[in-house]
N, C-alpha and C positions, 0 to 999 in steps of 0.2 A: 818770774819769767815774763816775758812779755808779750802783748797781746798776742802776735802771731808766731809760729814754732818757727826755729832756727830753718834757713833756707840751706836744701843741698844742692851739689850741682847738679846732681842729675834732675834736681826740680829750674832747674834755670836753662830757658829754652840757647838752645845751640849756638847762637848769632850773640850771645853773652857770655860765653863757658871761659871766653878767653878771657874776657874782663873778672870774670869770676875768681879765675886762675891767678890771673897777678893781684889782685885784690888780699888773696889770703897768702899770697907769696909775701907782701910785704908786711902783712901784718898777722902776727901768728894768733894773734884774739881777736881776729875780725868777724868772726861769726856767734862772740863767746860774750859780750859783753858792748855798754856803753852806745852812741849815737850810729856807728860800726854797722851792730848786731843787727840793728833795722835797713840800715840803706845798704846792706850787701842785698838786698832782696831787689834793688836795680845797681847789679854790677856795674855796668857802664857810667852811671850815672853818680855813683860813690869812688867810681875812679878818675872823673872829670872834679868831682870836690874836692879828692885828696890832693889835686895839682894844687889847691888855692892854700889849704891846710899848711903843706911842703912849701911852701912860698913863706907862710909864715913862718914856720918855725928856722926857715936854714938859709932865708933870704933879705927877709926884711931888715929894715934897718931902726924896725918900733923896740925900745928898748924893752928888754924881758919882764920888768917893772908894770910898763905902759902894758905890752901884752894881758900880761894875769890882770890887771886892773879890768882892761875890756871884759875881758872872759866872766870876771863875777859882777861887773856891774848886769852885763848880761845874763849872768844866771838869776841874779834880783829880779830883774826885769820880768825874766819870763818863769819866774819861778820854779827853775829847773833844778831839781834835788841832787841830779846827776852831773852836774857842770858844776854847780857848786862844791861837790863833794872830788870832782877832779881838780879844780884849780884852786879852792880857798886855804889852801895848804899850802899851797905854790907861792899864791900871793903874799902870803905873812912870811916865805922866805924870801921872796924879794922884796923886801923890806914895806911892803904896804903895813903902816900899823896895824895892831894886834885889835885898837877900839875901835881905828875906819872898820876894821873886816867885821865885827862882832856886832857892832850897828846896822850895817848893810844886812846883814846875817838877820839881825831882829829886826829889823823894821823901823829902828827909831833915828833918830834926825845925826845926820854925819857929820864926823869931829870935821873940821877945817883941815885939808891937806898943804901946803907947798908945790909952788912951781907945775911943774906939766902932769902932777897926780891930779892937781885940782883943777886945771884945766878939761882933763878927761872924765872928772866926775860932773862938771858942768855941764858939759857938751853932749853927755850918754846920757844924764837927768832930761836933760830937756829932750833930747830925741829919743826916748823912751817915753816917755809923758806924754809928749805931744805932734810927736810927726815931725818935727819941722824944731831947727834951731836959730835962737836970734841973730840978729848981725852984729850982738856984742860977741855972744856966746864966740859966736864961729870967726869972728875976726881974732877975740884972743886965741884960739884954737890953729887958725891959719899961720898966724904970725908966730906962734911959738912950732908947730909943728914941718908947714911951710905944705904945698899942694899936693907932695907926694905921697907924703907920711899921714897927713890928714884923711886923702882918700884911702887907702890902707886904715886910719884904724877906723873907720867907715864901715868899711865891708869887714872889716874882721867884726863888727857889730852884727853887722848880717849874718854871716857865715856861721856868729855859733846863736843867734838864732834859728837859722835853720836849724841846726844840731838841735837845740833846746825843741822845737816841737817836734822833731820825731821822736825824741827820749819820753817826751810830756805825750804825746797824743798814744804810741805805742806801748806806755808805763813799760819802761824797762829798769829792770830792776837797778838799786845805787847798793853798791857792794858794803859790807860793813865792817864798821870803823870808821877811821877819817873824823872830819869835820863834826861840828856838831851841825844838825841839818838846818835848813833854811826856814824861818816862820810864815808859815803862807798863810 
């Protein structure tokens, strides 16, 4: 369970009941599990993310590949057991190898990818490390991805960041089975 108890609505002041209400209208485990469970506790504010979330999934033009890649470089990143355990599944079916995922996973040094996998593991290496990516990094990243799709998978860096520390700072629970977990 996670640090704070599941929010209801009658505990969510009036000027939010609405946001509250479409929040669990569209998602039948919103209060039950995963990055969800904590930020229904500001309705409004979980329902202004899910715009970017829904961008991703039914908009973008980042292949579903490129996606799951972001998602667990980002779970490495921030060591989130619960991001890992939703997407590193995902990733190995869309074809990210089975050794990239399993090193990422452990901690030890990444096989060589191909094409715009390894662009992406370049570009999240270093701006995960270090703040800031070089102008080799981000030139091969610009030119293979182009300014649109770049800034997209940007923020989708961010975005499950965010997710990953409300999962990490409120320990919400990572359901079982699935993956094997991440080596922190």
């Amino acid at each position: 369970m996670a640090r704070t108890p599941t929010v209801t609505r009658d505990q969510v002041p009036e000027k939010y009941r609405e946001a509250f209400d479409h929040e669990v209208a569209i998602s039948s485990n919103a209060m039950e599990n995963g990055p969800g469970s904590v930020m229904i506790n500001s309705p409004e504010m979980r329902k202004r993310a899910n715009h970017l979330v829904f961008y991703f999934r039914e908009e973008s033009e980042l292949p579903q590949n490129i996606q799951e890649m972001v998602m667990i470089m980002t779970a490495r990143a921030k060591d989130c057991q619960y991001i890992w355990f939703a997407h590193a599944a995902r990733a190995r079916q869309e074809g990210i190898p089975d050794a990239f995922v399993d090193a990422l996973r452990d901690k030890k040094p990444l096989p060589k990818l191909h094409g715009a996998e390894q662009i992406v593991v370049d570009y999240a290496t270093e701006l995960f490390h270090t703040n800031r990516v070089s102008a080799a990094t981000f030139k091969a990243a610009l030119d293979h991805f182009g300014p649109q799709l770049l800034t997209e998978l940007t923020t989708m860096m961010g975005y499950y960041s965010m997710l990953a520390l409300n999962v990490n700072a409120f320990e919400v629970d990572v359901p079982e089975g699935g993956e094997a977990p991440l080596v922190v």
